[in-house]
FIVEX-246488 format. One record per residue: residue number from 1; residue in one letter; x, y, z of N, C-alpha, C, O in turn. Coordinates in nm, 3 decimals, padded with zeros to 5 digits. Example, Ala and Ser with C-alpha at 12.3 -4.5 7.8 and 13.67 -1.06 7.14 Angstrom:
2
1,A,01.319,-00.569,00.780,01.230,-00.450,00.780,01.320,-00.330,00.780,01.424,-00.332,00.846
2,S,01.285,-00.225,00.708,01.367,-00.106,00.714,01.290,00.003,00.787,01.341,00.114,00.804
This chain:
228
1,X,-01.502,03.958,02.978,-01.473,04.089,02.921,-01.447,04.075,02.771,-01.361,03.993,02.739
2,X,-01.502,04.137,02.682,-01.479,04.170,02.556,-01.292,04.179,02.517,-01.223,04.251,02.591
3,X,-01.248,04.129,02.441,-01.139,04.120,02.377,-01.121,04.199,02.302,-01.201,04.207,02.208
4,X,-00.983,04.311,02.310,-00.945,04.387,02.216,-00.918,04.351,02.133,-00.886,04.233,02.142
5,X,-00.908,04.405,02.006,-00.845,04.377,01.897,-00.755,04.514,01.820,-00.774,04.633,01.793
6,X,-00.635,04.394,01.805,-00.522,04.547,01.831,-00.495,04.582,01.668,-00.455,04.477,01.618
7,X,-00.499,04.681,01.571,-00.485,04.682,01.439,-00.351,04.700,01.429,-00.286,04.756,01.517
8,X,-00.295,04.648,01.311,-00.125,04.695,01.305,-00.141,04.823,01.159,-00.186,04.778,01.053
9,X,-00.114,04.932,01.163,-00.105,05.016,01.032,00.078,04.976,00.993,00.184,04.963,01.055
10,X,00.024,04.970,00.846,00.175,04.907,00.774,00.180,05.057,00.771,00.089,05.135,00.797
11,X,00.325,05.086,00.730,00.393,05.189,00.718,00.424,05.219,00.637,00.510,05.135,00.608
12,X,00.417,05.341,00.506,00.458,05.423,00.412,00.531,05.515,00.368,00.555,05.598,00.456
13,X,00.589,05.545,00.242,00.628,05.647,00.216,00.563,05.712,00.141,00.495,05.671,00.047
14,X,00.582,05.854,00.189,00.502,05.977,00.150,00.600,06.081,00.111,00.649,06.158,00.193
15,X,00.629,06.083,-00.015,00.696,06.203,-00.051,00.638,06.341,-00.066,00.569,06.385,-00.158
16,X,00.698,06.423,00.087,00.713,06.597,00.037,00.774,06.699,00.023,00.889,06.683,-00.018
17,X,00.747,06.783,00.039,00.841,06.949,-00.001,00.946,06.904,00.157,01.066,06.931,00.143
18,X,00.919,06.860,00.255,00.993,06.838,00.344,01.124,06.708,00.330,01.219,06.695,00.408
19,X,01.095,06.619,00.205,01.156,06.495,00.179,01.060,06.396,00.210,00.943,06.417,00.242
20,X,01.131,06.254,00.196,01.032,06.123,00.216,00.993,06.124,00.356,01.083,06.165,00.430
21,X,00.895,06.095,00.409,00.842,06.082,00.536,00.763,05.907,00.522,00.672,05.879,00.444
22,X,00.825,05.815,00.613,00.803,05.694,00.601,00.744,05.702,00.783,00.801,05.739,00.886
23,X,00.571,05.634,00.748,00.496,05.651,00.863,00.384,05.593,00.913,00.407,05.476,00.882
24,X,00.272,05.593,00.973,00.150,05.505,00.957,00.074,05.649,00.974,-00.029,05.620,01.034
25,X,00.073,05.728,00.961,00.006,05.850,00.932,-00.071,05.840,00.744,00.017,05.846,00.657
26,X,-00.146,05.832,00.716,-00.191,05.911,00.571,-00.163,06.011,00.541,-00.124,06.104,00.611
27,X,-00.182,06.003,00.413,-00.147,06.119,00.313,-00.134,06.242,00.344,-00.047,06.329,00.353
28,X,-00.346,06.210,00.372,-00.401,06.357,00.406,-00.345,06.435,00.497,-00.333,06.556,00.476
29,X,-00.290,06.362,00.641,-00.283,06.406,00.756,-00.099,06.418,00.805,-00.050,06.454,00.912
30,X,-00.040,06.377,00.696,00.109,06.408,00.635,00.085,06.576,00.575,00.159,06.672,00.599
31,X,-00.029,06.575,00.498,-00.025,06.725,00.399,-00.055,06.827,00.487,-00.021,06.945,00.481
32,X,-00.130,06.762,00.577,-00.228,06.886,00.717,-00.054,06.927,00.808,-00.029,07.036,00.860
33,X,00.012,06.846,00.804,00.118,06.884,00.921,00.230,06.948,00.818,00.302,07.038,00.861
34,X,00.242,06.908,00.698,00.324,06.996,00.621,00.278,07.129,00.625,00.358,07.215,00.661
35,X,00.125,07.170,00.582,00.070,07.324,00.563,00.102,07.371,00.670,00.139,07.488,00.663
36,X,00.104,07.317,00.785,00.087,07.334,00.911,00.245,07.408,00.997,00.238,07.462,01.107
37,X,00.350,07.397,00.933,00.482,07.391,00.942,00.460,07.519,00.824,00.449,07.623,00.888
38,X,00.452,07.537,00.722,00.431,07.650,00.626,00.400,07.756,00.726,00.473,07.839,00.777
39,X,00.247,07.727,00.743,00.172,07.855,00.805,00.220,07.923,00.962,00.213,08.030,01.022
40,X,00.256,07.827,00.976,00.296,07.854,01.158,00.462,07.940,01.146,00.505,08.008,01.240
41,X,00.530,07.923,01.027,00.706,07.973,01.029,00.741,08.035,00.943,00.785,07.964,00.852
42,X,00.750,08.230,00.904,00.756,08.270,00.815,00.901,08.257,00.739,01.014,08.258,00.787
43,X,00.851,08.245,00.584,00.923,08.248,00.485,01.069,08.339,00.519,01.089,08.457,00.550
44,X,01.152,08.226,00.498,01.294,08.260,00.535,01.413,08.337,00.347,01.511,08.404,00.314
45,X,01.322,08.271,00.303,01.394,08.285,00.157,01.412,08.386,00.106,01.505,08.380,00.026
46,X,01.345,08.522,00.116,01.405,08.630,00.075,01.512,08.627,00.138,01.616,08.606,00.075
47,X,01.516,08.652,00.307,01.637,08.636,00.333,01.756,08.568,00.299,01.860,08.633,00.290
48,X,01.756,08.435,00.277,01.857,08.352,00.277,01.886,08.415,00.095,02.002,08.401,00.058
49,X,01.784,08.480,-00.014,01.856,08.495,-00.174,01.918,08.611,-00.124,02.030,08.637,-00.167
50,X,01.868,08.683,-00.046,01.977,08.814,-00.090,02.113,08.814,-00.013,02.225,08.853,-00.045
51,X,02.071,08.765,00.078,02.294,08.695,00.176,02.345,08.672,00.046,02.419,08.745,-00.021
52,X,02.281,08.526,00.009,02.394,08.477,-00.148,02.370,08.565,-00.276,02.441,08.542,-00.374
53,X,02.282,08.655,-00.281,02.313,08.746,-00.421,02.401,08.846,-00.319,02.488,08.895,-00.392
54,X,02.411,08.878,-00.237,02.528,08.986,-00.201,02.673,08.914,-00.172,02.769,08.986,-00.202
55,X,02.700,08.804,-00.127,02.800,08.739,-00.138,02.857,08.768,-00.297,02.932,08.855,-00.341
56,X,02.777,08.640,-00.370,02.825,08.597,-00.463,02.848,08.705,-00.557,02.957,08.706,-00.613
57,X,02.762,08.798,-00.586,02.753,08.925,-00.642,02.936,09.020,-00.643,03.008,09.049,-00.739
58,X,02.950,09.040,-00.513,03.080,09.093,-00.541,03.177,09.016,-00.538,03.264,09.051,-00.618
59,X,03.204,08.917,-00.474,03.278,08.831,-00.554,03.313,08.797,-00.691,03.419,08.784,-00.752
60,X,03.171,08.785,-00.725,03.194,08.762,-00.904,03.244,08.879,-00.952,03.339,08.857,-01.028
61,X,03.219,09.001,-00.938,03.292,09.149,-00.977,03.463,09.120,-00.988,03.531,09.142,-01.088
62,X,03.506,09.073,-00.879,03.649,09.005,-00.887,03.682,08.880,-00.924,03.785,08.829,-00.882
63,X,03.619,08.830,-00.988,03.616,08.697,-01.061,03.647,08.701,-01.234,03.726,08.646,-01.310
64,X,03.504,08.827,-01.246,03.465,08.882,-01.402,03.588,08.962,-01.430,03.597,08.957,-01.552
65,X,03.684,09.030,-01.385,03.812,09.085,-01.371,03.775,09.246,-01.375,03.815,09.332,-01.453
66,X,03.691,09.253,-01.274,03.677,09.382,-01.306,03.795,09.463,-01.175,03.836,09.578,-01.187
67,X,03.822,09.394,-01.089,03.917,09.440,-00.974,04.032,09.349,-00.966,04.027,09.242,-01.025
68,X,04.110,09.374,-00.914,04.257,09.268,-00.915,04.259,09.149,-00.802,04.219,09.207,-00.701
69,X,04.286,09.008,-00.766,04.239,08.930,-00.699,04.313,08.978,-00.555,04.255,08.943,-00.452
70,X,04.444,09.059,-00.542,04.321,09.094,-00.398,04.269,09.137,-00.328,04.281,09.139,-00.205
71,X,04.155,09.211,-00.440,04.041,09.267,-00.325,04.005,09.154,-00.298,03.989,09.165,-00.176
72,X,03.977,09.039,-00.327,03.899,08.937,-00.286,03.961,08.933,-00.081,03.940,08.842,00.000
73,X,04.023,09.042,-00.063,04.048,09.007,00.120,03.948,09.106,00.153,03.929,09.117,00.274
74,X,03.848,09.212,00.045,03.753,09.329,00.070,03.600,09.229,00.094,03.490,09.276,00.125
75,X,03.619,09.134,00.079,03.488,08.988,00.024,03.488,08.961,00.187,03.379,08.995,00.233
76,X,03.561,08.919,00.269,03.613,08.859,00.397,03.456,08.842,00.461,03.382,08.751,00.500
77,X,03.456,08.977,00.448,03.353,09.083,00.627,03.184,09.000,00.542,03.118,08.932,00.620
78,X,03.141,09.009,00.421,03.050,08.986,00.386,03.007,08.842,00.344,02.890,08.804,00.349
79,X,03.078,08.789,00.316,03.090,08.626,00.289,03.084,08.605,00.444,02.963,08.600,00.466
80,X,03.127,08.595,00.522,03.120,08.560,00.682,03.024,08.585,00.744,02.946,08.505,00.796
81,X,03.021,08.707,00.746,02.849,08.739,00.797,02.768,08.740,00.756,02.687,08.664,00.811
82,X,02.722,08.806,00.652,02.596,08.823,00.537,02.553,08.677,00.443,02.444,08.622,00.455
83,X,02.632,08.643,00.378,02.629,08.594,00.302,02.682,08.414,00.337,02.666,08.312,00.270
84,X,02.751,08.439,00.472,02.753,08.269,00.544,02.682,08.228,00.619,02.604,08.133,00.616
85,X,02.720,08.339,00.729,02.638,08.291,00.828,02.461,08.343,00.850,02.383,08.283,00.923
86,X,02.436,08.437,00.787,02.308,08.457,00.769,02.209,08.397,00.690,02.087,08.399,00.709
87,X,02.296,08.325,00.564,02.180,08.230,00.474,02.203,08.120,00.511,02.145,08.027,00.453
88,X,02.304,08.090,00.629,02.311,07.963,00.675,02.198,07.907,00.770,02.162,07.791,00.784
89,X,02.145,08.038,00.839,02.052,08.054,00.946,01.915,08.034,00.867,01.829,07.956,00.907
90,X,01.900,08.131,00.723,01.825,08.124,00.680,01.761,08.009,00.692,01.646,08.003,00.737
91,X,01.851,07.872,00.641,01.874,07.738,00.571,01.751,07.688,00.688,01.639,07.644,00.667
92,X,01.825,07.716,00.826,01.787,07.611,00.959,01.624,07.688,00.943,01.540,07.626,01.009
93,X,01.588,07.764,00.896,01.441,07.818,00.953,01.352,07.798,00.826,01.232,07.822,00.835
94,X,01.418,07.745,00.681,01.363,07.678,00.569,01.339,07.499,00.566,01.268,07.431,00.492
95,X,01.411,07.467,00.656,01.431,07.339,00.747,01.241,07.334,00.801,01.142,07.277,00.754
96,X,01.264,07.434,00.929,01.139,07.400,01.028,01.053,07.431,00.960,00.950,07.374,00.995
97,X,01.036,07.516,00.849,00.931,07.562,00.774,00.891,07.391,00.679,00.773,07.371,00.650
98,X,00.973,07.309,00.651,00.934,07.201,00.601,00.961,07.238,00.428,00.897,07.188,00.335
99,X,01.050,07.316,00.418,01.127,07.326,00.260,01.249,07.259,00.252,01.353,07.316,00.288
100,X,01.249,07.136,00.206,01.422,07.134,00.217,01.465,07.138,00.066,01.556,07.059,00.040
101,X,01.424,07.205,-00.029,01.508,07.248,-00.125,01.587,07.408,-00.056,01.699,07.429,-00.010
102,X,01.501,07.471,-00.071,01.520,07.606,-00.001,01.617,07.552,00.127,01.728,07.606,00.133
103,X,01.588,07.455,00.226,01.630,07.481,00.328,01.848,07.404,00.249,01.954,07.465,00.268
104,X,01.838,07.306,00.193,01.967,07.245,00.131,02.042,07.374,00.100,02.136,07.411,00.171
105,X,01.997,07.449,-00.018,02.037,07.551,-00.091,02.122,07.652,00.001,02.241,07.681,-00.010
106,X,02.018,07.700,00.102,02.076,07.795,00.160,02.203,07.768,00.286,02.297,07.846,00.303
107,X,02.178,07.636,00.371,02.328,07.619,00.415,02.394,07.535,00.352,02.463,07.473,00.432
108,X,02.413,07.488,00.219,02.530,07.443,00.152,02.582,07.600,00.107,02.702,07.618,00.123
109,X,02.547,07.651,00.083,02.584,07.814,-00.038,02.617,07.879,00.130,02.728,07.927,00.109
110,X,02.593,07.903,00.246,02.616,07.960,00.351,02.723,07.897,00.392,02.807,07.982,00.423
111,X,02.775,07.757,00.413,02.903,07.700,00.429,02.973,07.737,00.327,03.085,07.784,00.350
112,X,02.940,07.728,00.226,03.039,07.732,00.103,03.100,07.891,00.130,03.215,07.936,00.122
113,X,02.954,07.961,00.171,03.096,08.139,00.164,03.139,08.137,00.285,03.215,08.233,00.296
114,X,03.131,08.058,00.416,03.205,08.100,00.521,03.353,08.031,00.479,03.457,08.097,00.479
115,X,03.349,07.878,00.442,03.485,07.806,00.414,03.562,07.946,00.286,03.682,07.974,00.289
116,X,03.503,07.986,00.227,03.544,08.055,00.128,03.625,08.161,00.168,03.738,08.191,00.130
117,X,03.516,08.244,00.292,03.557,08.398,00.373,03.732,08.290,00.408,03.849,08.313,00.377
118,X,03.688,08.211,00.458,03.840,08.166,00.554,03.968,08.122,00.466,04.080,08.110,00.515
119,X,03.941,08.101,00.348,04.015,08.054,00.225,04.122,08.170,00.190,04.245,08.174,00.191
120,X,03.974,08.306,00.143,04.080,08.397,00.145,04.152,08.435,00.283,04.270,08.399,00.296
121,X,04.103,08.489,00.363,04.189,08.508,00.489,04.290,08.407,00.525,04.322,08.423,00.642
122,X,04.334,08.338,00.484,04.459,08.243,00.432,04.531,08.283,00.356,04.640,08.318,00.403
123,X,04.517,08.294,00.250,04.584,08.372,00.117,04.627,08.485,00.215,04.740,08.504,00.261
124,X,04.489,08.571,00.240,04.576,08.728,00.319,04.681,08.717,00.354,04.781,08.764,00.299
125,X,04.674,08.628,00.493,04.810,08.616,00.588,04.907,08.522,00.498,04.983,08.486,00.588
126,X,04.942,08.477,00.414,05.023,08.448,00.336,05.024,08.304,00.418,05.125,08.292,00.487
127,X,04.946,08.210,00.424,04.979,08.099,00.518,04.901,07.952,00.431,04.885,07.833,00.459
128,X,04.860,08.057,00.297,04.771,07.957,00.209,04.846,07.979,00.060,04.889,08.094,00.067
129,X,04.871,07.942,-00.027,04.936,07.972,-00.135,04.827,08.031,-00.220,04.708,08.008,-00.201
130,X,04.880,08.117,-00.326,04.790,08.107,-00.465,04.760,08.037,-00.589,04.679,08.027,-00.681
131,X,04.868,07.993,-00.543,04.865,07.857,-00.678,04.949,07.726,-00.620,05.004,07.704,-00.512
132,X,04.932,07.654,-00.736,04.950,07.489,-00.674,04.851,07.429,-00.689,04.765,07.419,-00.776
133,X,04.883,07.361,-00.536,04.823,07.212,-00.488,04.686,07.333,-00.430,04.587,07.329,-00.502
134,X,04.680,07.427,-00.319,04.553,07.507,-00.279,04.491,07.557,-00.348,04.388,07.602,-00.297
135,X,04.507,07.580,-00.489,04.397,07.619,-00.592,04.343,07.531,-00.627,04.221,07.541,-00.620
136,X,04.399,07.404,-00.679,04.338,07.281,-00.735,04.232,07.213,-00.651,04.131,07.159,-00.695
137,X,04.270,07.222,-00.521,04.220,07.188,-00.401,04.086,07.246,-00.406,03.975,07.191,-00.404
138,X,04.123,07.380,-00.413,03.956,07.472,-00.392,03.874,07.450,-00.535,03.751,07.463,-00.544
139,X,03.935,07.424,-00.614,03.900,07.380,-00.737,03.820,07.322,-00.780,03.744,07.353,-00.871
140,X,03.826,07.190,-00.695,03.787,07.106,-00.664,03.647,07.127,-00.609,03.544,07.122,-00.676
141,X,03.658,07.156,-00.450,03.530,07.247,-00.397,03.424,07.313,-00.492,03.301,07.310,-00.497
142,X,03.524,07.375,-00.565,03.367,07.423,-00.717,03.311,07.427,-00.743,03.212,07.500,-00.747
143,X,03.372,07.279,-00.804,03.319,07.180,-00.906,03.218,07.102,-00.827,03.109,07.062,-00.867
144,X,03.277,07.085,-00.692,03.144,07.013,-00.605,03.037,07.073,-00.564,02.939,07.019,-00.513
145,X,03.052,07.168,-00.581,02.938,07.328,-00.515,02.838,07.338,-00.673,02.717,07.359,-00.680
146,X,02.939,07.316,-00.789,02.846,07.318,-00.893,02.779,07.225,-00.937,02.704,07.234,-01.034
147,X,02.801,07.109,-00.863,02.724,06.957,-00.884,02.585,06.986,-00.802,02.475,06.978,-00.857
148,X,02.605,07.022,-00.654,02.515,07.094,-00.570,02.386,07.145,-00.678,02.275,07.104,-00.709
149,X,02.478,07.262,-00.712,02.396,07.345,-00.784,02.301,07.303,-00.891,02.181,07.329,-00.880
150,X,02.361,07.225,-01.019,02.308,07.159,-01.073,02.178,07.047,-01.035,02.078,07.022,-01.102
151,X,02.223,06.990,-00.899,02.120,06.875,-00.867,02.005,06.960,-00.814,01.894,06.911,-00.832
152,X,02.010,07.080,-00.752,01.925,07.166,-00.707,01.825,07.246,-00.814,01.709,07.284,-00.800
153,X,01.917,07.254,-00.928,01.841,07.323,-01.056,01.754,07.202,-01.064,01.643,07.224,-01.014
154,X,01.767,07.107,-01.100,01.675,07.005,-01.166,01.569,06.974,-01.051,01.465,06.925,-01.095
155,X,01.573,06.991,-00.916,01.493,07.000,-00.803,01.403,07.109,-00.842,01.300,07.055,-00.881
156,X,01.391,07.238,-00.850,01.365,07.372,-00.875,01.289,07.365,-00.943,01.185,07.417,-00.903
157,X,01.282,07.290,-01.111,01.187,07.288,-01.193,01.062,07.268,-01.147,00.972,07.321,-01.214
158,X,01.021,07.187,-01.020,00.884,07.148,-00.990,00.869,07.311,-00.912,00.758,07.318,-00.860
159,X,00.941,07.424,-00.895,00.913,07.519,-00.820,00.834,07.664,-00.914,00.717,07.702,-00.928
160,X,00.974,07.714,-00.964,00.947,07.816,-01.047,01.084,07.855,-01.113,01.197,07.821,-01.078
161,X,01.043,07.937,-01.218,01.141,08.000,-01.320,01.260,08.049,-01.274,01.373,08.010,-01.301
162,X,01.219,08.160,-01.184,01.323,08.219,-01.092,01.414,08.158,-01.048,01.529,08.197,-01.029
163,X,01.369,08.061,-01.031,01.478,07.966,-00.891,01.518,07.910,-00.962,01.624,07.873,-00.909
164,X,01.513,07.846,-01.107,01.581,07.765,-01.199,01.691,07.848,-01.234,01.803,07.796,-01.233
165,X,01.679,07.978,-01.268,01.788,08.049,-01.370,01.875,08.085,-01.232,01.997,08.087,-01.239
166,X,01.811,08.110,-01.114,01.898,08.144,-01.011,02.020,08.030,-01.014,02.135,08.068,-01.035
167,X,01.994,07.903,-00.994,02.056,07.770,-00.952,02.124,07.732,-01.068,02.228,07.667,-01.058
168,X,02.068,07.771,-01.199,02.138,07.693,-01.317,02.259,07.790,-01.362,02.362,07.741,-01.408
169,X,02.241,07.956,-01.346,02.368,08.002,-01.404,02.483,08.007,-01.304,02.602,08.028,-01.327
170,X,02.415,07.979,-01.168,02.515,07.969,-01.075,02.602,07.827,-01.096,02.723,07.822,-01.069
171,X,02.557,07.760,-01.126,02.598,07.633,-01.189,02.733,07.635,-01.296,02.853,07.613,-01.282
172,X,02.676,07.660,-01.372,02.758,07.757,-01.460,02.886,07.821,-01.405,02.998,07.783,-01.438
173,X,02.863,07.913,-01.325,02.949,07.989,-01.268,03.063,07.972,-01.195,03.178,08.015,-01.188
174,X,02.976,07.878,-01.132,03.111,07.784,-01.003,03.155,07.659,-01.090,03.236,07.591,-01.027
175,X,03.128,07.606,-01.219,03.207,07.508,-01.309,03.300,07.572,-01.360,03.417,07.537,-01.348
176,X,03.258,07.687,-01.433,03.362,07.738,-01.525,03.499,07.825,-01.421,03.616,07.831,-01.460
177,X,03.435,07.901,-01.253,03.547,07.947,-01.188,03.664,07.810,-01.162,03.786,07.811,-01.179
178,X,03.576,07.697,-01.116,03.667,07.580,-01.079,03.775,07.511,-01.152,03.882,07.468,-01.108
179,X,03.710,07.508,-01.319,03.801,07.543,-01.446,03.946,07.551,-01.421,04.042,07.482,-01.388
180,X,03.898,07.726,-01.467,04.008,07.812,-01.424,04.112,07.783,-01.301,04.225,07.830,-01.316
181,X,04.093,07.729,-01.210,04.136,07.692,-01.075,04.279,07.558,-01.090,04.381,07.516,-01.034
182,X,04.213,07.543,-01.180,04.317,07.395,-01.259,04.391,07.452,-01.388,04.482,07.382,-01.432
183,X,04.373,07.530,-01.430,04.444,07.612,-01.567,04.437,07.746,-01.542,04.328,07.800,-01.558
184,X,04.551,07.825,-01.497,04.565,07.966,-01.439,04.543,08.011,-01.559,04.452,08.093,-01.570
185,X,04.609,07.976,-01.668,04.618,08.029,-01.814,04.450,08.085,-01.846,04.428,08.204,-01.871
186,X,04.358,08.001,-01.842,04.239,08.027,-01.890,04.128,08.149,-01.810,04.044,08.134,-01.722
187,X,04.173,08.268,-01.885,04.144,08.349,-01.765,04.028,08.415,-01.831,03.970,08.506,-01.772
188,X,03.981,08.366,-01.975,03.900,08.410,-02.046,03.758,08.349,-01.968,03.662,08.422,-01.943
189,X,03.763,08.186,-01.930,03.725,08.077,-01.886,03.653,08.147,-01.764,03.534,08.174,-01.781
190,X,03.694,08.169,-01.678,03.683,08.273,-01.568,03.614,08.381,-01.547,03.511,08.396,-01.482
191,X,03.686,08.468,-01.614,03.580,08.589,-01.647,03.430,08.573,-01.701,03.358,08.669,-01.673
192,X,03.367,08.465,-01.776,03.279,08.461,-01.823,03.248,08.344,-01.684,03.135,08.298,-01.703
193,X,03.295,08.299,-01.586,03.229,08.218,-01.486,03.181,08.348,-01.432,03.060,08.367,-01.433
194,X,03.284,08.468,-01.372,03.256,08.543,-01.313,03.115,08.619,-01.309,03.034,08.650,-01.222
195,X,03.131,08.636,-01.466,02.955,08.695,-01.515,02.838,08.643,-01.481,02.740,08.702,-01.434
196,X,02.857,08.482,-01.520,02.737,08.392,-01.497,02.700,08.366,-01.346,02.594,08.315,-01.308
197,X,02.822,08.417,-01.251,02.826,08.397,-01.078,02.718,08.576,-01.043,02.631,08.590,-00.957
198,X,02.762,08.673,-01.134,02.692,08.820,-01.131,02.524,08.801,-01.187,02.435,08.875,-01.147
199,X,02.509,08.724,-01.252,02.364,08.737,-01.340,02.274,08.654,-01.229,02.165,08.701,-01.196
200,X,02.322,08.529,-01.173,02.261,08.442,-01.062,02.219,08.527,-00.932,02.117,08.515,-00.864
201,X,02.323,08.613,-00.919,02.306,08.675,-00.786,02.199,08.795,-00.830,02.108,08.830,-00.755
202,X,02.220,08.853,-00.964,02.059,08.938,-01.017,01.932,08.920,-00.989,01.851,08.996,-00.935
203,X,01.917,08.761,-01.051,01.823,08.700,-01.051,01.813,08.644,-00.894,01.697,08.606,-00.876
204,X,01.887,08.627,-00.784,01.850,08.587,-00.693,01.812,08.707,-00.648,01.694,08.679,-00.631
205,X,01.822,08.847,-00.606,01.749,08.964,-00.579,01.657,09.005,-00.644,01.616,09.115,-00.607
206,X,01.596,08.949,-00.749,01.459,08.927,-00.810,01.436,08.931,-00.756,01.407,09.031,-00.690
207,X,01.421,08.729,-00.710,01.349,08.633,-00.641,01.277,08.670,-00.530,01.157,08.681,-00.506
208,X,01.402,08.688,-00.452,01.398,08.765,-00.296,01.305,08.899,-00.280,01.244,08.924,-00.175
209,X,01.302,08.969,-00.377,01.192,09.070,-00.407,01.111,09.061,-00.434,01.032,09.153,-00.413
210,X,01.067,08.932,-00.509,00.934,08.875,-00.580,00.849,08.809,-00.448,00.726,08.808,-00.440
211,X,00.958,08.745,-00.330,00.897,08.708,-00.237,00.791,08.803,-00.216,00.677,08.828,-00.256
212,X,00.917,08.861,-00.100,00.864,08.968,00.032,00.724,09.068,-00.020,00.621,09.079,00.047
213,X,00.747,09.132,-00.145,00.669,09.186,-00.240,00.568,09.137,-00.255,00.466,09.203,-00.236
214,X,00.562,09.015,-00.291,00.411,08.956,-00.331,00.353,08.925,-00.193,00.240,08.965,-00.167
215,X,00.423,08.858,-00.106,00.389,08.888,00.050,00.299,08.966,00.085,00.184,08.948,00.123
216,X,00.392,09.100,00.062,00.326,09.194,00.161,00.186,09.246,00.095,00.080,09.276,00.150
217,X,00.218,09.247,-00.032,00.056,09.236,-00.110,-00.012,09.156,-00.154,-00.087,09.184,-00.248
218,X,-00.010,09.053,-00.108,-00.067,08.905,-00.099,-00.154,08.864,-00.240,-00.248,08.785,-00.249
219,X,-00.101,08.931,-00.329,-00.066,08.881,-00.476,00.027,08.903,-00.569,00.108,08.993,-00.543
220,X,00.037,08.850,-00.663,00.126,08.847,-00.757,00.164,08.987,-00.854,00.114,09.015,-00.963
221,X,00.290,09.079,-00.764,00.325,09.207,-00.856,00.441,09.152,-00.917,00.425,09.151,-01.039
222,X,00.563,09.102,-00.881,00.646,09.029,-00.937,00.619,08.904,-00.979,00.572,08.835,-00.890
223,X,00.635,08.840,-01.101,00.597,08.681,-01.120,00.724,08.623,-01.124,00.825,08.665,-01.180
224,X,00.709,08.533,-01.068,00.837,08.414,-01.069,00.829,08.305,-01.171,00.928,08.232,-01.186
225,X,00.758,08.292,-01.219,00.656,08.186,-01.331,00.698,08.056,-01.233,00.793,07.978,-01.236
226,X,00.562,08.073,-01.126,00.539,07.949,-01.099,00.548,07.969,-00.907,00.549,08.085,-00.866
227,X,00.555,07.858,-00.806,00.525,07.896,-00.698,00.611,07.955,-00.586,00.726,07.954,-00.631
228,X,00.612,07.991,-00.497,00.740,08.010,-00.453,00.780,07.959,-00.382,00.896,07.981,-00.348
């Protein structure tokens, strides 16, 4: 009988929109199962920008000082549902779609407003302080949410415009609130986080409009400068 001969394929990495994929698959047939994950799972991302432009959006209103801190217990109902747990969901279906910028973005920023919803509802019931050691604490959180943010902006650039100014003033926003969080005094500091947390969430209801929009007319009426 004829003798098999067994081939060994060495194994690679293939970097995509999904992350590194290390495999004996090729390129080509790595790119066929990425499109393939695109086409088969619709676009989650309008959804998941407008949860966090409606979160973050009124929040920042009480941030920018336009209301007294605490309405921030009026934030509760929408950070929890809308804006946590719905762009958190978003996240998991930007996941199967094979985006994991989009898919990172949306449940880090979906944890971040549910821990947040529960932060204040602490404060409410008086069982969390307002200052101290629990501000510094959340402070902290921020500053780590704005590192997030930041590493995500510089991700984004290979995407489009939109999504840069979305990620970078939010950046901004959650550095300069976290600031403030460590120096009550600096409330100037704050207010101008607050703004830059209001302009992100603008520009993220662009975005989210630029989607669904160009979607449904399967060209370009909103431009994002660049893909989506």
């Amino acid at each position: 009988m004829p003798s098999s001969t067994v081939v060994s394929l060495t194994k690679h990495e293939s970097w995509t929109k999904a992350g590194p994929v290390v495999s004996h698959l090729d390129d080509a047939e790595i790119s066929a199962l990425e499109e393939r994950a695109v086409a088969s799972t619709a676009e989650p991302s309008t959804l998941g920008l407008w949860a966090f432009a409606t979160g973050t959006w009124i929040v920042g209103t009480v941030i920018a000082g336009f209301f007294p801190d605490t309405a921030l217990t009026g934030t509760i109902p929408i950070l929890l549902v809308f804006a946590g747990l719905t762009q958190f969901i978003a996240g998991l279906f930007a996941f199967r779609r094979a985006n994991m910028l989009a898919a990172t973005a949306f449940c880090s920023f979906g944890a971040f407003n549910v821990a947040t919803a529960f932060f204040f509802a602490l404060q409410a019931a008086n069982t969390l302080g307002t200052s101290g050691p629990p501000m510094i604490l959340q402070g902290f959180v921020l500053e780590s949410f704005g590192f997030i943010a930041f590493a995500l902006t510089i991700a984004a650039l290979r995407t489009n415009a939109a999504l840069v100014l979305v990620l970078g003033t939010l950046c901004v926003g959650y550095v300069l609130t976290g600031i403030h969080n460590f120096n009550a005094g600096l409330v100037t500091i704050r207010d101008i986080g607050g703004w830059f947390l209001i302009v992100s969430a603008a520009l993220a209801y662009y975005t989210g409009a630029a989607i669904v929009v160009n979607s449904a007319w399967k060209q370009t009426i909103l431009p994002i400068g660049g893909e989506a």
